[in-house]
C-alpha positions as a Python dict, from the first residue, in 0.01 Angstrom:
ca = {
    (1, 'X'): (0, 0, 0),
    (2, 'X'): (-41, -245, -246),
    (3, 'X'): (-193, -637, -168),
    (4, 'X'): (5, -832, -439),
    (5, 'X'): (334, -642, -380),
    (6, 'X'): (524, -404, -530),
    (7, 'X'): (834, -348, -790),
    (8, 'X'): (951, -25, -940),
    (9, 'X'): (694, 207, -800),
    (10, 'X'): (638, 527, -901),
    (11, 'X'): (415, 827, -818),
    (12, 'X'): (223, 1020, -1108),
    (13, 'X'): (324, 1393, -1111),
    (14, 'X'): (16, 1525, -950),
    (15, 'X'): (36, 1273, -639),
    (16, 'X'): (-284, 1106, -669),
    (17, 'X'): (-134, 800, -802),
    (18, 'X'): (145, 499, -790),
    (19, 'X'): (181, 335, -1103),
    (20, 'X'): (432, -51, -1026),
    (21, 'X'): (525, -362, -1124),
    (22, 'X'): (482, -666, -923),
    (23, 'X'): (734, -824, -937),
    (24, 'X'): (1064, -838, -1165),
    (25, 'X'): (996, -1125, -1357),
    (26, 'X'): (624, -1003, -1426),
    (27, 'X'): (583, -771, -1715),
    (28, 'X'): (280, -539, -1640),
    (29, 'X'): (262, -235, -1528),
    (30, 'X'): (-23, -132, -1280),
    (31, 'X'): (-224, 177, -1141),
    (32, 'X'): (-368, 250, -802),
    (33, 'X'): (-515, 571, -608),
    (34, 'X'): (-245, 649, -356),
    (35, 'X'): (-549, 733, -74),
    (36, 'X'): (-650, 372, -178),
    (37, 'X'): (-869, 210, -381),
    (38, 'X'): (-841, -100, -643),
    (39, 'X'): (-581, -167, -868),
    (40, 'X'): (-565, -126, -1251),
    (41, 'X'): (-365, -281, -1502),
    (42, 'X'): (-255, 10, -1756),
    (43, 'X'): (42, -193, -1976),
    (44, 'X'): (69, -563, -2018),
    (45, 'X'): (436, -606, -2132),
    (46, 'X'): (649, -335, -2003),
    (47, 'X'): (1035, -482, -2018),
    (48, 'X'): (1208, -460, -1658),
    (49, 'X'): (1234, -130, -1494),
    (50, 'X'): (1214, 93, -1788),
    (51, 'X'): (919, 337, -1795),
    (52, 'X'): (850, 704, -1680),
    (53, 'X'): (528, 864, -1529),
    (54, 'X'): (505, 1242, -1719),
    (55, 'X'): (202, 1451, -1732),
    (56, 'X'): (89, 1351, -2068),
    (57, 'X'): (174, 987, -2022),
    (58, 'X'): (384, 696, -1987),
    (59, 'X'): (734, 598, -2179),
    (60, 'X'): (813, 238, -2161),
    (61, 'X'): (1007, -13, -2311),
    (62, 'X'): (872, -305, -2451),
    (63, 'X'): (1098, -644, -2553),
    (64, 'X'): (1012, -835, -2854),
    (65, 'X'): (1265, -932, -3098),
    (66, 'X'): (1432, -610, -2991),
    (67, 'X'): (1353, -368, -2749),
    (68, 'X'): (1164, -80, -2845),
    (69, 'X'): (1071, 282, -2634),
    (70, 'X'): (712, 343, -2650),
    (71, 'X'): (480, 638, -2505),
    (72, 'X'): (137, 588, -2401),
    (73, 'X'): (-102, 931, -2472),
    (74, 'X'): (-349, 908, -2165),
    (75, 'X'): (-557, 1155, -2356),
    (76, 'X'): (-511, 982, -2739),
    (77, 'X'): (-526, 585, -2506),
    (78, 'X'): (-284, 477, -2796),
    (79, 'X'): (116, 387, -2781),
    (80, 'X'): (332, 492, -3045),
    (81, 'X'): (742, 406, -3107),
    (82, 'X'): (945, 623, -3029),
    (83, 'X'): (1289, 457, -3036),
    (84, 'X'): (1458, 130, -3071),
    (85, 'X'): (1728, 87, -2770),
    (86, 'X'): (1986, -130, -2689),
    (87, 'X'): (1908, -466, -2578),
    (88, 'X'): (2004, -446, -2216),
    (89, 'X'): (1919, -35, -2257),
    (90, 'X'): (1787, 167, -1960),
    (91, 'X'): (1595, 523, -2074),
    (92, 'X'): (1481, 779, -1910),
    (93, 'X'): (1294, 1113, -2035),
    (94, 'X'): (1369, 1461, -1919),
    (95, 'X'): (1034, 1623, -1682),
    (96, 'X'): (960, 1849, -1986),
    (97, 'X'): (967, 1556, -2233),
    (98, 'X'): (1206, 1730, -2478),
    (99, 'X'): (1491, 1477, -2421),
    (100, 'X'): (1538, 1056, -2424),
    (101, 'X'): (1845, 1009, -2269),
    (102, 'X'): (1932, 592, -2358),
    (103, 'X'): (2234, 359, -2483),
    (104, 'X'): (2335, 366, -2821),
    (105, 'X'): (2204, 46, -2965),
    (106, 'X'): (2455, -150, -3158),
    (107, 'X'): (2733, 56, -3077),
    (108, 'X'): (2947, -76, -2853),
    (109, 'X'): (3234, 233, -2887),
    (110, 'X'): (2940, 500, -2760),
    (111, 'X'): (2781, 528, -2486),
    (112, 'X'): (2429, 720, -2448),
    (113, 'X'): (2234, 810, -2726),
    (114, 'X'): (1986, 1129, -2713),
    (115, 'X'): (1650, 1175, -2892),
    (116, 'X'): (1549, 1493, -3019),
    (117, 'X'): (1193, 1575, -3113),
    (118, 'X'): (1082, 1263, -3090),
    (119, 'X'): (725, 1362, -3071),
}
């Protein structure tokens, strides 16, 4: 589907779209029409295979001196923090966005951490 490969790939809720990496050691996340069409690059540094398509937008995590959950607003085209998260975290958001579901960072004696209103 893709010419330069795919990682990661994910549909967007309504279908029309796959949103992937290219590979694991590349950092950006891309956008293309599922019926075809070209490629778009939507988030330059997205760290490994942490981010989530919803209808409003895209989580993602993104590594600098630590590693930080983010949301893109497709309407607002603006990312905000939501979270730090453990250095090797993994997160994932709930399909009604009301829940981040991550590692406790820091804390090696727990386990998952949950974010409420977070918005």
């Amino acid at each position: 589907m893709t010419k330069n490969g795919g990682f990661v790939a994910v549909e967007s809720i309504d279908g029309k779209f796959l949103y992937y990496k290219t590979r694991p050691e590349q950092s950006e996340l891309w956008k293309m029409p599922v019926e075809g069409g070209p490629a778009t690059m939507i988030l330059h540094a997205v760290s490994g295979r942490i981010f989530t398509i919803t209808s409003q937008g895209i989580y993602y995590a993104i590594a600098d001196s630590s590693v930080q959950l983010e949301f893109l607003d497709f309407k607002k085209r603006s990312s905000q923090a939501i979270a730090r998260l453990s250095p090797f975290a993994h997160a994932d958001v709930s399909p009604d966005e009301c829940w981040v579901l991550s590692p406790v960072p820091g804390n090696p004696d727990a386990n998952v951490m949950l974010v409420e209103n977070f918005h």
